[in-house]
C-alpha positions in Angstrom: 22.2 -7.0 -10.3 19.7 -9.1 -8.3 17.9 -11.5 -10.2 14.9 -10.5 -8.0 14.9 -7.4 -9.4 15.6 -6.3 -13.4 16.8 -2.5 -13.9 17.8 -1.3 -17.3 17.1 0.9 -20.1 14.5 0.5 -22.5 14.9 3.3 -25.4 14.0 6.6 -23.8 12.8 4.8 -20.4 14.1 3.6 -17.1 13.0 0.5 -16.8 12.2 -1.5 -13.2 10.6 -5.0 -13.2 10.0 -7.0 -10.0 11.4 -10.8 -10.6 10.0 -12.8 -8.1 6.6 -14.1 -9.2 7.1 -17.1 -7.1 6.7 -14.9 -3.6 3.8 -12.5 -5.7 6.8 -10.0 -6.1 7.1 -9.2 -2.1 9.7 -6.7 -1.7 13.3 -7.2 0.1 15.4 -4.6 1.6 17.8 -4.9 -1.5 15.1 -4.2 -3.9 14.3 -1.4 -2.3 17.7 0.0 -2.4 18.2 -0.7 -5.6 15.1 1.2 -7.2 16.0 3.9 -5.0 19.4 4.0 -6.6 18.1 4.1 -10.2 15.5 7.1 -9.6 18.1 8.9 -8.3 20.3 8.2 -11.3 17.5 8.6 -13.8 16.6 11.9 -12.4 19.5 13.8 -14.2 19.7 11.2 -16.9 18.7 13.4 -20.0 18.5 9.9 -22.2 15.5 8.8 -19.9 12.5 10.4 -20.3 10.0 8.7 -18.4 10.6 5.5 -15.6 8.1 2.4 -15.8 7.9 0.2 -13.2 6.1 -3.8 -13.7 6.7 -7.2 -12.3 6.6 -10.6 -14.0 4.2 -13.3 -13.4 0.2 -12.6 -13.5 -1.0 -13.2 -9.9 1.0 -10.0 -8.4 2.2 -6.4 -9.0 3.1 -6.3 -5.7 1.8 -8.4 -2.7 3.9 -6.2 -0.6 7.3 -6.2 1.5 9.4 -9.5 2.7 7.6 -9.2 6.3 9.4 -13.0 7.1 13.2 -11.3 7.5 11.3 -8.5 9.3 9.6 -11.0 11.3 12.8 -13.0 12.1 14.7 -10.0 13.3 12.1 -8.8 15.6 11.6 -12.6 17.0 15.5 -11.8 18.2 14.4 -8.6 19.5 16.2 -6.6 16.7 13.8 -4.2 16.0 16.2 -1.9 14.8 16.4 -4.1 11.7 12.8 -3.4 11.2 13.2 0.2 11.9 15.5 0.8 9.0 13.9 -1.2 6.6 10.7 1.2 7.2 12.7 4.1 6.8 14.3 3.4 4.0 11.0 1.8 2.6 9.5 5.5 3.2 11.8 7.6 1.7 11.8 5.9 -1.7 8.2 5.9 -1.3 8.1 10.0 -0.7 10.8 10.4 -3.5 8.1 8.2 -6.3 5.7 10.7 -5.0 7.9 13.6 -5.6 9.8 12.3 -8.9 10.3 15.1 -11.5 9.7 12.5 -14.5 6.9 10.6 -15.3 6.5 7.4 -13.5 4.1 4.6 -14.4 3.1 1.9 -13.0 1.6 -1.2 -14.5 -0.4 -3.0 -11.9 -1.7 -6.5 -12.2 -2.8 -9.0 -10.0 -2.5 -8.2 -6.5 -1.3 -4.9 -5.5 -0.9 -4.4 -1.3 0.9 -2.9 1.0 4.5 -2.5 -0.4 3.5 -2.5 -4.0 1.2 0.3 -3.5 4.1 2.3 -2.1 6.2 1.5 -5.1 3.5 2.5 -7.7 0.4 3.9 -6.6 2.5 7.5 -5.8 3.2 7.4 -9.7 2.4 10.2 -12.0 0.9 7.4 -14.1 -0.6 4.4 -12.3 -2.4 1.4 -15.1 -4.6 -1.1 -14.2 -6.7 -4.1 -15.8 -8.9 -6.7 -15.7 -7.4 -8.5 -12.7 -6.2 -6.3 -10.8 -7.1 -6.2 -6.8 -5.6 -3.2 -5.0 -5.7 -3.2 -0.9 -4.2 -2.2 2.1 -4.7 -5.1 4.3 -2.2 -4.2 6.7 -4.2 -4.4 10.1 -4.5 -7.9 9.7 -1.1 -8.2 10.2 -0.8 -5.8 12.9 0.8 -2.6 11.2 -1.5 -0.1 9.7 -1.6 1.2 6.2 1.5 2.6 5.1 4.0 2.8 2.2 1.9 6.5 2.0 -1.2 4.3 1.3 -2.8 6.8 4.7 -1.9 9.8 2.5 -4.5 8.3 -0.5 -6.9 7.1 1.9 -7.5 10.2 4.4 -8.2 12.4 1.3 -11.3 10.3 0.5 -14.8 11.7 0.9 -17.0 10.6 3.4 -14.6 8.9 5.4 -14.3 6.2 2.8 -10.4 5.7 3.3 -11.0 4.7 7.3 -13.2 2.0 5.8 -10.7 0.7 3.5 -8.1 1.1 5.9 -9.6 -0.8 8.7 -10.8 -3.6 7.0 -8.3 -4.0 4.2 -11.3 -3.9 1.2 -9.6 -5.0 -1.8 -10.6 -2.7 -4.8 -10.6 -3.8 -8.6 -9.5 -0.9 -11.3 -12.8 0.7 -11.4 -12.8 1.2 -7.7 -8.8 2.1 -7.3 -9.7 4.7 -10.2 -12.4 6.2 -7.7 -10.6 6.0 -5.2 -7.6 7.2 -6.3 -5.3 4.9 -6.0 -4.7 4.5 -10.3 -5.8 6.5 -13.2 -6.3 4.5 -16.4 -7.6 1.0 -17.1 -6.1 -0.4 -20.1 -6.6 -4.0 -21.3 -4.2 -6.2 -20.2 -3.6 -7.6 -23.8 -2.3 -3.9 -24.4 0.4 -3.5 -22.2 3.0 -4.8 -24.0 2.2 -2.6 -27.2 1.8 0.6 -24.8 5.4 -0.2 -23.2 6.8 -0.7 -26.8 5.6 2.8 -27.8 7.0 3.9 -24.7 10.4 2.9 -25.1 10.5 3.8 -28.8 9.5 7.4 -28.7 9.6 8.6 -25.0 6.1 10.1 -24.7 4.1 9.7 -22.3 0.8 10.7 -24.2 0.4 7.3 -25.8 -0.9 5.8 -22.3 -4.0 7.7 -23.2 -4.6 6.3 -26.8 -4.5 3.0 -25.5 -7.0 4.1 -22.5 -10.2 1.9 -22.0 -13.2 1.9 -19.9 -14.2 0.1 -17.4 -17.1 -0.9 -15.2 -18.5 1.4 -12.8 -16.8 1.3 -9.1 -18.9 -0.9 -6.8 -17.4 1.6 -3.8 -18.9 4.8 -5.7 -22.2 3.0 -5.9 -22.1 2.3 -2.3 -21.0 5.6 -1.3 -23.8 6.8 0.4 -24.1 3.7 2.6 -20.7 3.5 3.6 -20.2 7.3 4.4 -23.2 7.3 6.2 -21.8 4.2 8.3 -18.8 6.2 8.9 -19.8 9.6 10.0 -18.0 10.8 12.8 -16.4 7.2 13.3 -14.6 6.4 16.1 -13.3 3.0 18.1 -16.3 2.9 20.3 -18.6 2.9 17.4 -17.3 1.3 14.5 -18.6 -2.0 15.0 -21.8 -1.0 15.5 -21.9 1.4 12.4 -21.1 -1.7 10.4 -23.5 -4.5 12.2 -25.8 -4.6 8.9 -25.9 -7.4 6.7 -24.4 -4.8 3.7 -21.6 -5.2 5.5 -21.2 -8.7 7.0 -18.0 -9.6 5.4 -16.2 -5.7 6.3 -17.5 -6.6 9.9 -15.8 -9.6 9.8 -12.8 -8.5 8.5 -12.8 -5.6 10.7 -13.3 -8.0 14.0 -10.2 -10.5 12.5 -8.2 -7.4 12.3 -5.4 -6.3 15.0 -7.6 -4.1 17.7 -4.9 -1.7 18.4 -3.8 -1.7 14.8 -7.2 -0.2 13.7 -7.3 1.6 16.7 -4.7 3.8 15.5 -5.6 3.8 12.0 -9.0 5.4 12.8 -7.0 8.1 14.6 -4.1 8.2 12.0 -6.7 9.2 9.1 -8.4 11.8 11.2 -5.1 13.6 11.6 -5.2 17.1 9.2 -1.4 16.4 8.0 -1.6 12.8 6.9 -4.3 14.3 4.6 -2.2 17.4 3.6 1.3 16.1 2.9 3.0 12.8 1.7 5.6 13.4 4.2 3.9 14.0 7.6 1.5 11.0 6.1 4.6 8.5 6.5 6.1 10.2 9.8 2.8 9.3 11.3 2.7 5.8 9.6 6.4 5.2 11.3 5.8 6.1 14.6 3.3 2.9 14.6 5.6 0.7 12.6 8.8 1.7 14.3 7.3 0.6 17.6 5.0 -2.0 15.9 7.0 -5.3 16.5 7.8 -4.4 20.3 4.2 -3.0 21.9 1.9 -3.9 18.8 1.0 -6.9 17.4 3.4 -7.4 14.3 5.0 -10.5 15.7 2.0 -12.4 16.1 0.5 -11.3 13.0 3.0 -12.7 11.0 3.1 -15.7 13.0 -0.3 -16.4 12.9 -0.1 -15.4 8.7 3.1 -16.2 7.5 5.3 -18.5 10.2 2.7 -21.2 11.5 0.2 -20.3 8.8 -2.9 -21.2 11.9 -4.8 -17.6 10.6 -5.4 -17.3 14.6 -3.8 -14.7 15.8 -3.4 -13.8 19.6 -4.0 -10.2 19.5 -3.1 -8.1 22.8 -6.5 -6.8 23.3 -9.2 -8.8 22.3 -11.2 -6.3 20.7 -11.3 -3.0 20.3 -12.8 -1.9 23.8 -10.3 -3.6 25.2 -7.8 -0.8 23.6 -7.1 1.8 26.2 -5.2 5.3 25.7 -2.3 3.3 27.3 -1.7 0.8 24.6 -1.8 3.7 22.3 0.3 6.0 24.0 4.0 4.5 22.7 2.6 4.9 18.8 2.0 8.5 19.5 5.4 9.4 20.5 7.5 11.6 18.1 10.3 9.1 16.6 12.2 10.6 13.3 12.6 8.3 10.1 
């Protein structure tokens, strides 16, 4: 077993904890495969009654997937690399959403892009005090995946667009709102809760150790935000936003890839991402599939991750620069 990755039983549970504290947790391909492995063994495992899934270290759940290999495989123009990794990434995400047993997710620190695909699907998702849930992918030239569309296009008043576009990162009140996790429980109480878990199997005791928490600053805000959002498009979205409510969304919004936001705003208006977990992440991989050859994934993670300069040299400069032709290759049909 990888030592960036810990699967065993506990008692009655199937027990997953990400090892690699030092990277906040990022996923690798191996990982991947190897929670995907266990679920399926678990399934039909009558000693395992429930799955939990955790990480060491306090900064991060999950900061998300190991986008340097992905990265260095593209830079070689092996984009197939990058295609199977999504794929594969996908399908364990789907089968988390579909998972006949309970699955729970402890969620500290930073949770983003990968790590919301490998617990914010769960039947049971925990947060606490420090925990800072986003999809931040435009800024690195994909858009929100892992599923995360699927949780954002069901949200009133267009709500997930604005999350999606400008990678808002949500603290437990909020990613209870907004459902992306469904019980806040103090931190200090984890370990008991697992304990209990392990010993007896049932899933009920997440509820007597349930607290309360503050109220969501994005529920508060509704109105202003959906009213900045009706009928949103690429042509007005800047605009919508120019208020000095939302100077530092603008800002993020205008760092972001063009064409990467440019497709989310059309991904989340599209009936079956909001319907079905499925056609959520075929939509999500016809952008990522194609992201590192006619998007902006390469220089993304350049400009994040390789030379670390936080000055990316997007293809368009901004988004009405974005034309129906720099779409047109994310809105081909490509199978996972």
């Amino acid at each position: 077993m990888s030592e960036d990755i810990f699967i065993r039983k506990s008692g009655y549970v199937g027990h997953i904890t990400l090892n690699r504290p030092e990277v906040l947790n990022s996923l690798t391909y191996s990982m991947i495969l190897s929670i995907e492995n266990s679920l399926i063994e678990w399934e039909t495992d009558e000693g395992i009654a429930l799955v939990i899934i955790d990480a060491k270290g306090d900064r991060a759940f999950c900061a998300g997937g190991d986008i340097q290999i992905l990265y260095e495989n593209g830079f070689n123009k092996n984009f197939a690399y990058g295609q199977k990794f999504w794929a594969d990434e996908y399908r364990l995400n789907e089968k988390i959403a579909n998972y006949k047993k309970p699955f729970v997710a402890f969620m500290q620190g930073f949770t983003m892009g990968g790590g919301v695909g490998v617990s914010c699907h769960g039947s049971h998702r925990i947060v606490g005090e420090t925990s800072k849930i986003a999809m931040p992918e435009c800024s690195i030239g994909l858009v929100p995946d892992v599923g995360g569309s699927f949780l954002l296009a069901k949200l009133p008043g267009n709500i997930g667009t604005f999350l999606g576009v400008t990678g808002k990162r949500m603290k437990a009140s909020d990613a209870i709102y907004c459902g992306f996790a469904d019980y806040f429980i103090p931190e200090t109480k984890w370990e008991d809760l697992k304990e209990n878990l392990f010993n007896t199997g049932n899933i009920d005791w997440i509820k007597k150790f349930q607290g309360s928490t503050e109220v969501s600053e994005i529920e508060n805000s509704f109105s202003q935000i959906s009213d900045a959002m009706v009928d949103v498009s690429t042509k007005n979205i800047e605009s919508r936003l120019q208020h000095p409510f939302f100077e530092k969304d603008l800002s993020a919004l205008r760092f972001n890839s063009p064409i990467s936001v440019a497709y989310t705003i059309s991904m989340l208006k599209m009936e079956k991402v909001r319907n079905n977990i499925s056609d959520a992440l075929d939509a999500e991989y016809s952008f990522t599939a194609r992201s590192q050859e006619f998007g902006d994934f390469q220089e993304g993670i350049r400009a994040a991750v390789i030379d670390k300069d936080r000055t990316p040299l997007w293809k368009n400069k901004n988004l009405s620069e974005v034309s129906d032709e720099d779409l047109k290759p994310f809105f081909q049909t490509i199978h996972r």
